[in-house]
MIMINU-115342 format. One record per residue (C-alpha): residue number from 1; x, z, y. Coordinates in steps of 0.5 Angstrom, whole numbers. Last residue first. Layout:
{NUM {X Z Y}}
...
END
This chain:
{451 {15 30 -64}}
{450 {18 29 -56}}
{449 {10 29 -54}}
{448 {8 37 -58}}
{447 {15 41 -55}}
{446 {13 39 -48}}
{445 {7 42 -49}}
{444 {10 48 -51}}
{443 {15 49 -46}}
{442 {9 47 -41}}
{441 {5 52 -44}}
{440 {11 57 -43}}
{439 {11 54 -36}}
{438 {5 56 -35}}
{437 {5 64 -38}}
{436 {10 65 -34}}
{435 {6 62 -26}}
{434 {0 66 -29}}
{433 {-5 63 -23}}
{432 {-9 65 -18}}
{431 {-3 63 -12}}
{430 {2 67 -8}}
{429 {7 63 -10}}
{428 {15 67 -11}}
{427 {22 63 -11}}
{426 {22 63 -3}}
{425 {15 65 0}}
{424 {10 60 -3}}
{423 {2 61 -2}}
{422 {2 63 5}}
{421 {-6 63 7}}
{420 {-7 61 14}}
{419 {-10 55 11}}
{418 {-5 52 8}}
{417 {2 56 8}}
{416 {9 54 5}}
{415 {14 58 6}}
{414 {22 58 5}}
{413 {23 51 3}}
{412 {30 49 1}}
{411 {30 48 -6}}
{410 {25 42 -3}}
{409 {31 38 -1}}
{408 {34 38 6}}
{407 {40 35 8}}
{406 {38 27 11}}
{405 {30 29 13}}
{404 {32 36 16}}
{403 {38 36 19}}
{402 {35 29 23}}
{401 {29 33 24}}
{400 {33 39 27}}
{399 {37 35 33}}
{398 {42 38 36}}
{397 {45 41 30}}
{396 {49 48 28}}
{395 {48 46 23}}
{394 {49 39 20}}
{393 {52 40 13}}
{392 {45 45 13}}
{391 {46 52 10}}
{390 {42 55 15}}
{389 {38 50 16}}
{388 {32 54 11}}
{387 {25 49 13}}
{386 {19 53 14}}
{385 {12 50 12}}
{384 {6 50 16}}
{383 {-2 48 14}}
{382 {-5 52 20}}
{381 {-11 48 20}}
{380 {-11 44 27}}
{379 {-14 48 33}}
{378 {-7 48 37}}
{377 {-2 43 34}}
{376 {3 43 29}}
{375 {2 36 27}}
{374 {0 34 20}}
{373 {-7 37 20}}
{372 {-15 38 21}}
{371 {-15 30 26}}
{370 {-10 27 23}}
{369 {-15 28 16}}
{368 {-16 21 16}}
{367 {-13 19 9}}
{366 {-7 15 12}}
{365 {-7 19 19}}
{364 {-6 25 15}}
{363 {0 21 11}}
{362 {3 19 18}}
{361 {1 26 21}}
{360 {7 29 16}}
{359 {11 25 11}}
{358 {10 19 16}}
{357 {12 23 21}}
{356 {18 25 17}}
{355 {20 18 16}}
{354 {20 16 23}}
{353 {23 22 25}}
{352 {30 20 21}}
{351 {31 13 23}}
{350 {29 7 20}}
{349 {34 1 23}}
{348 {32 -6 22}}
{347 {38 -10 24}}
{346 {39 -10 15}}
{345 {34 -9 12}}
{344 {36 -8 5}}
{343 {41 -2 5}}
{342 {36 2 12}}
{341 {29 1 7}}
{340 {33 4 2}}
{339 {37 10 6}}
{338 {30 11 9}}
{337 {26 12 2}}
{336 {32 16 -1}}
{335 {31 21 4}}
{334 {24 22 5}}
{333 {23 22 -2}}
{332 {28 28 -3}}
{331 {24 31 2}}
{330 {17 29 -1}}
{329 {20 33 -8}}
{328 {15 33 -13}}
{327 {20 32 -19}}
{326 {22 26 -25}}
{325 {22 21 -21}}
{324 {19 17 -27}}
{323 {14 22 -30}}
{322 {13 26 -24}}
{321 {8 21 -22}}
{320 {9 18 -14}}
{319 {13 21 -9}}
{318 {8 18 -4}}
{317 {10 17 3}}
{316 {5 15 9}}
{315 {3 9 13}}
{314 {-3 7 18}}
{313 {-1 0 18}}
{312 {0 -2 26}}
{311 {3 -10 24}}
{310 {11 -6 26}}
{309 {9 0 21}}
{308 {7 -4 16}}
{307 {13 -9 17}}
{306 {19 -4 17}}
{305 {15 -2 10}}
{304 {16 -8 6}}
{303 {16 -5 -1}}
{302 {22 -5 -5}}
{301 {22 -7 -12}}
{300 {19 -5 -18}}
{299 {26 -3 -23}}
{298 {23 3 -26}}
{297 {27 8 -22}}
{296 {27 4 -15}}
{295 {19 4 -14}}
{294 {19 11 -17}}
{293 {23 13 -11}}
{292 {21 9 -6}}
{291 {13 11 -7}}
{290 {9 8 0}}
{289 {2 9 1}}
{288 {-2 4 5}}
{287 {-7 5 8}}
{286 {-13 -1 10}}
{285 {-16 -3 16}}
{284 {-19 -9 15}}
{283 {-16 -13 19}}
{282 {-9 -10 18}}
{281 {-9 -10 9}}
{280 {-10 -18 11}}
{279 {-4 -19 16}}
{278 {0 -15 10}}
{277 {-3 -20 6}}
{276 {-1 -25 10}}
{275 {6 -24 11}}
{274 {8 -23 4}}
{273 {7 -18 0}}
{272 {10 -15 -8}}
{271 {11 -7 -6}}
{270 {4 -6 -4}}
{269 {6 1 -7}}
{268 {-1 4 -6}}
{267 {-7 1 -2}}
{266 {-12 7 1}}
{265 {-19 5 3}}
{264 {-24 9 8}}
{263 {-29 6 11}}
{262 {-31 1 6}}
{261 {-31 -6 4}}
{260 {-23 -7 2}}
{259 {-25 -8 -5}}
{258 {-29 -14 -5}}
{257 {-28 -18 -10}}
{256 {-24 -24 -6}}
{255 {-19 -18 -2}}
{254 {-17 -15 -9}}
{253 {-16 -22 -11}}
{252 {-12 -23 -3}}
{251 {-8 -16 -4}}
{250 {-6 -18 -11}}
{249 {-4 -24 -10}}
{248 {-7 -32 -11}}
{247 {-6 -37 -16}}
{246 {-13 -33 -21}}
{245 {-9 -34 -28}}
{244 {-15 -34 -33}}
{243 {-14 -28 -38}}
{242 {-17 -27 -44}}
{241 {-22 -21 -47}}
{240 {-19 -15 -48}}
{239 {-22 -11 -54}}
{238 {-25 -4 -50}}
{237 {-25 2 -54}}
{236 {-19 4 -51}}
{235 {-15 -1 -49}}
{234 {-15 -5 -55}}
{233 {-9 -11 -57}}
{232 {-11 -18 -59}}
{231 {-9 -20 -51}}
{230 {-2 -17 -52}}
{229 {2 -24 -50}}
{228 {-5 -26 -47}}
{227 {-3 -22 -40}}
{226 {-1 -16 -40}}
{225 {7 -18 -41}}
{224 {6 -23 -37}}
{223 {3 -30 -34}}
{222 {-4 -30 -32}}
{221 {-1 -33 -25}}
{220 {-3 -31 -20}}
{219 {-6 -24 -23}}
{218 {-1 -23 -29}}
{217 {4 -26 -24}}
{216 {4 -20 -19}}
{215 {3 -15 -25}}
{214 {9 -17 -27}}
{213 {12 -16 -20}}
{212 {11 -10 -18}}
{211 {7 -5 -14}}
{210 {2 -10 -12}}
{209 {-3 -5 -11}}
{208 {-5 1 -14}}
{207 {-12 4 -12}}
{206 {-16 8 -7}}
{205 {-22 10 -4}}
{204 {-25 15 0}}
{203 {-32 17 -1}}
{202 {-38 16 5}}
{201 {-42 17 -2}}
{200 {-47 10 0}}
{199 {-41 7 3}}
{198 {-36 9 -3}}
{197 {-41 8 -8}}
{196 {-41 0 -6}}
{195 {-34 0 -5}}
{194 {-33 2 -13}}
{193 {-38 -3 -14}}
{192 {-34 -8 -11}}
{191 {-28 -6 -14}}
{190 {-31 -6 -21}}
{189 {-33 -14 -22}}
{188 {-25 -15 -22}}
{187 {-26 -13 -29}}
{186 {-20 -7 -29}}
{185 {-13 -6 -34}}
{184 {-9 -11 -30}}
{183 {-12 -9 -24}}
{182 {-10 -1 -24}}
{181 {-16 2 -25}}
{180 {-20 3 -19}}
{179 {-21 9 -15}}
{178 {-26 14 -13}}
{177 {-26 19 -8}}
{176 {-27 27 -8}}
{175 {-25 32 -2}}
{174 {-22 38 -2}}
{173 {-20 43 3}}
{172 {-26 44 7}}
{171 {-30 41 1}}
{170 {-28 48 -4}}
{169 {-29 45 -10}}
{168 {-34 46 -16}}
{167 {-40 43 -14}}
{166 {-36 37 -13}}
{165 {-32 36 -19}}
{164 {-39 35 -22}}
{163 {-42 30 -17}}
{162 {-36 26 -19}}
{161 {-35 26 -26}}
{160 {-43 24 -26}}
{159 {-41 18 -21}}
{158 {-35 16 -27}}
{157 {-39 16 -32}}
{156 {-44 12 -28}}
{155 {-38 7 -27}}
{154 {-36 6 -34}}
{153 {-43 5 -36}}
{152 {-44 -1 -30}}
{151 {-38 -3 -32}}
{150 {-38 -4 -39}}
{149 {-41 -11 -40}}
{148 {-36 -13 -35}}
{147 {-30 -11 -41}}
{146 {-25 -10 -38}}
{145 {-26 -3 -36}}
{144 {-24 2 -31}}
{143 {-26 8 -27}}
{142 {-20 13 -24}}
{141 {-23 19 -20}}
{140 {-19 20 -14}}
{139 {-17 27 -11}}
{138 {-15 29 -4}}
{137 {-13 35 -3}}
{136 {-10 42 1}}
{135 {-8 47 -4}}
{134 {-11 53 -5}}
{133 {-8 53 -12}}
{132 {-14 54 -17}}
{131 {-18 48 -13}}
{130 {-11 45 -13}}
{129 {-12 45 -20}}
{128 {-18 43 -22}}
{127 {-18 38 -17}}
{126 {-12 36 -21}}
{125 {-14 36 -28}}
{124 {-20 31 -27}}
{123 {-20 28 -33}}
{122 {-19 20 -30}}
{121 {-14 22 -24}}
{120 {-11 19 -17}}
{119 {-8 24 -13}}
{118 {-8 24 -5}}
{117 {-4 32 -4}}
{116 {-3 36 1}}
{115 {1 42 2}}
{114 {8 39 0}}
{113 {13 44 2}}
{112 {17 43 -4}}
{111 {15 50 -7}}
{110 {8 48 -7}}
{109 {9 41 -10}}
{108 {12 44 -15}}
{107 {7 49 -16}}
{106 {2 43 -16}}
{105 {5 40 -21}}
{104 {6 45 -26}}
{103 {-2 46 -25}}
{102 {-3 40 -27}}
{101 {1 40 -33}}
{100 {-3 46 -35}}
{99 {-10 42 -33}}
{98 {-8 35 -38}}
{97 {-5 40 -44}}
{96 {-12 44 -44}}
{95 {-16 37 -43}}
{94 {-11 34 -49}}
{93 {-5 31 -50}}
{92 {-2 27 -55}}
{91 {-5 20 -53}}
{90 {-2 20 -46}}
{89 {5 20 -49}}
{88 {2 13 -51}}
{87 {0 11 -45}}
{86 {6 14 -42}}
{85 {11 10 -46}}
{84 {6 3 -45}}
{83 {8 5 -38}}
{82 {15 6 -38}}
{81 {17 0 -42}}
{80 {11 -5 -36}}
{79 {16 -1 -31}}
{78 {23 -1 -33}}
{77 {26 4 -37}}
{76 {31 9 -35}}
{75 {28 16 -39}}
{74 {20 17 -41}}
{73 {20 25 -43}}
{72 {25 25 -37}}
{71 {19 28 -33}}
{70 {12 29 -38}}
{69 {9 35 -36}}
{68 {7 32 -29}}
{67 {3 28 -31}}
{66 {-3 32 -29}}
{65 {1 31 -21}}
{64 {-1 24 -21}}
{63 {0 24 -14}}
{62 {0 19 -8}}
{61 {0 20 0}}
{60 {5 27 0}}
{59 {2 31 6}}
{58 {8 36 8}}
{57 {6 42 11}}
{56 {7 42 19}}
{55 {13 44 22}}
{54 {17 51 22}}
{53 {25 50 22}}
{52 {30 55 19}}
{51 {36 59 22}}
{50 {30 66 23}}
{49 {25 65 19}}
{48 {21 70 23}}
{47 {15 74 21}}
{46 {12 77 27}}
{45 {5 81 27}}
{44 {2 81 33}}
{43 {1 87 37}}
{42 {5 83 44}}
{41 {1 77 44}}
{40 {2 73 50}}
{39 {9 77 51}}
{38 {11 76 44}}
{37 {8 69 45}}
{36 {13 67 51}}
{35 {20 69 48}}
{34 {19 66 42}}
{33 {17 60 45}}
{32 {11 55 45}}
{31 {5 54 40}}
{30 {-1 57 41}}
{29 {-8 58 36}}
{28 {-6 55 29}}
{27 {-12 57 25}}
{26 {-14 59 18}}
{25 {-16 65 23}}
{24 {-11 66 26}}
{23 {-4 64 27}}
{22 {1 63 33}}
{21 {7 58 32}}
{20 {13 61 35}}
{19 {19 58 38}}
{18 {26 59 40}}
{17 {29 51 40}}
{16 {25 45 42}}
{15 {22 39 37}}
{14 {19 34 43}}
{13 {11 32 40}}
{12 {7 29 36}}
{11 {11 32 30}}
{10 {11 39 33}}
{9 {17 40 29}}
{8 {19 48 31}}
{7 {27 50 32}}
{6 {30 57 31}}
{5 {24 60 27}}
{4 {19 64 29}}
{3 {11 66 26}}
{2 {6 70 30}}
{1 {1 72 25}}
END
């Protein structure tokens, strides 16, 4: 299959104008122009997307994509409101609704251009989904407790988790990892653990860190909302024993227990970092995930992403929980993200092709895929989306990626392809699933959490 389109964004190399994009076998096998690859290919099937841009699906770094169903259930709160909400919410679903949610997430991140996604889980319905989708995905099992006596079961319920959800996806495109529960819901003991079974299960990890400045205090300074003021509260079943102020940051704390001991990490948010956490989260080569959106929505602060990328940090851009962004829309969180991070540092320019690289061979290189996508490049996986400039502000443009980062959304998808495979052409998925029947289920759910 020969796809053209009047621009093609390789990312790792020069955006040029009448390309075509040759697709076999799950495969890019050749990029140039249009006019070149019809002669190398004259019996090819050609599918030409006309005023549009061809590049590589977008590789959204952080989801929970079960949560999908709750958007505007929880409405223009700040983050620790937010949170105690959801976790209530939470409460009315069960495993049907859980995997019904998934699957609207995973749709939307199809339709958005999104072929792949790094989502941390407790019930597992988002492996479950992008297995049923053909989604590209990195998925993480959450562990937690606060309790030390509880750890060792809550790890092997975890591990048995794992192994299960393994059996039943397709390794090529999804790999599972585990992840730490947020820091002020996880014993310290649990990180190192989690890197242990990393190490032994070659396994990815990733976790919440320093996202905002109450959980910054609960673990400097044992002062917050999560700290001794809910003490005699329960979460689950485990009654929270009290918090002793640690007077160092969350990257260091999580540094001290041993959380960066694996191969393959990932650090989420990092929102509240001063230099020499940033320095730490470099020596031990940790990815960092950047949420613009939600961190701006609940109130969280604004990560310094011009010194990740100045430090070398391999970083990419997450949309986050559809509960507080309310979509799965990498394009909008590109564009969002730049004007922010343009509004508060002043003199450190972000341009547009920085923020489509970390949206694409970025987040790849974050969960060390670099080396099957993120750019269109000749042996990688055919993950491709085309991006509709017809009704760009800026077309006719001389510089496509800047047309696509600060004019596009994800309404303006034509296609989306993983694997060769197209699973979305414009209002209509490809994909194994009842998309009316699923959002029925949603209507009703939805229904069922605003009682």
């Amino acid at each position: 299959m020969l796809l053209c389109a009047q621009y093609i964004l390789p990312i790792t190399s020069e955006p040029f104008q009448g390309g075509a994009v040759l697709v076999r076998d799950g495969l890019i096998r050749d990029v140039g122009t249009v006019d070149m690859l019809k002669l190398r290919y004259p019996d090819e099937e050609i599918v030409d997307y006309g005023l549009a841009a061809l590049m590589p699906g977008l590789v959204d770094l952080h989801t929970h994509l079960e949560n999908s169903v709750m958007r505007g259930i929880v409405h223009d709160v700040p983050y620790t409101t937010w949170i105690t909400s959801i976790l209530e919410k939470s409460a009315k679903m069960d495993v049907g609704d859980w995997y019904d949610s998934a699957i609207l997430g995973g749709l939307e991140a199809l339709s958005s251009g999104i072929t792949c996604v790094a989502d941390i889980t407790t019930t597992g319905a988002a492996c479950t989904a992008t297995q049923k989708l053909g989604m590209r995905s990195v998925i993480y099992r959450e562990v937690g407790a606060m309790d030390k006596r509880r750890v060792d079961y809550a790890m092997r319920v975890a591990e048995n988790d794992i192994m299960h959800w393994r059996e039943e996806v397709d390794s090529s495109r999804i790999t599972i990892g585990m992840a730490p529960a947020a820091m002020y819901a996880c014993h310290p003991s649990v990180f190192g653990k989690v890197s242990e079974f990393a190490r032994r299960e070659n396994a990815p990890v990733a976790m919440h860190m320093a996202g905002n400045r109450e959980e910054f205090n609960f673990i400097k300074y044992g002062s917050s909302p999560f700290s001794v003021h809910t003490m005699d509260q329960k979460r689950g079943y485990v009654e929270i024993p009290p918090w002793l102020p640690t007077g160092t940051t969350p990257v260091r704390y999580a540094l001290n227990w041993g959380a960066f001991e694996s191969d393959n990490v990932l650090a989420i948010h990092c929102v509240q970092v001063d230099d020499e956490d940033v320095k730490k989260l470099k020596e031990y080569d940790v990815a960092v995930a950047v949420c613009p959106r939600c961190n701006a929505q609940l109130g969280m602060g604004v990560a310094p992403l011009t010194e990740f990328l100045r430090a070398g940090l391999r970083t990419g851009i997450g949309t986050d929980s559809p509960a507080a962004t309310d979509s799965t829309d990498l394009l909008a969180e590109m564009r969002i993200g730049m004007l922010v991070q343009r509004a508060v540092n002043v003199g450190q320019f972000l341009d547009s092709a920085t923020m489509l690289e970390m949206a694409t061979i970025g987040g790849a290189r974050a969960l060390k895929l670099d080396d099957k996508i993120g750019s269109l490049d000749i042996g990688k996986r055919a993950d491709i989306v085309a991006v509709d400039l017809s009704g760009s502000h800026q077309t006719p443009t001389t510089d496509p990626v800047s047309a696509v980062v600060n004019t596009c959304s994800g309404a303006d998808v034509l296609m989306t392809m993983v694997d060769g495979v197209k699973l979305y052409e414009k209002s209509r998925w490809h994909v194994d699933v009842e998309v009316a029947k699923n959002i029925a289920r949603v209507i009703e759910i939805r229904g069922k959490l605003r009682m």
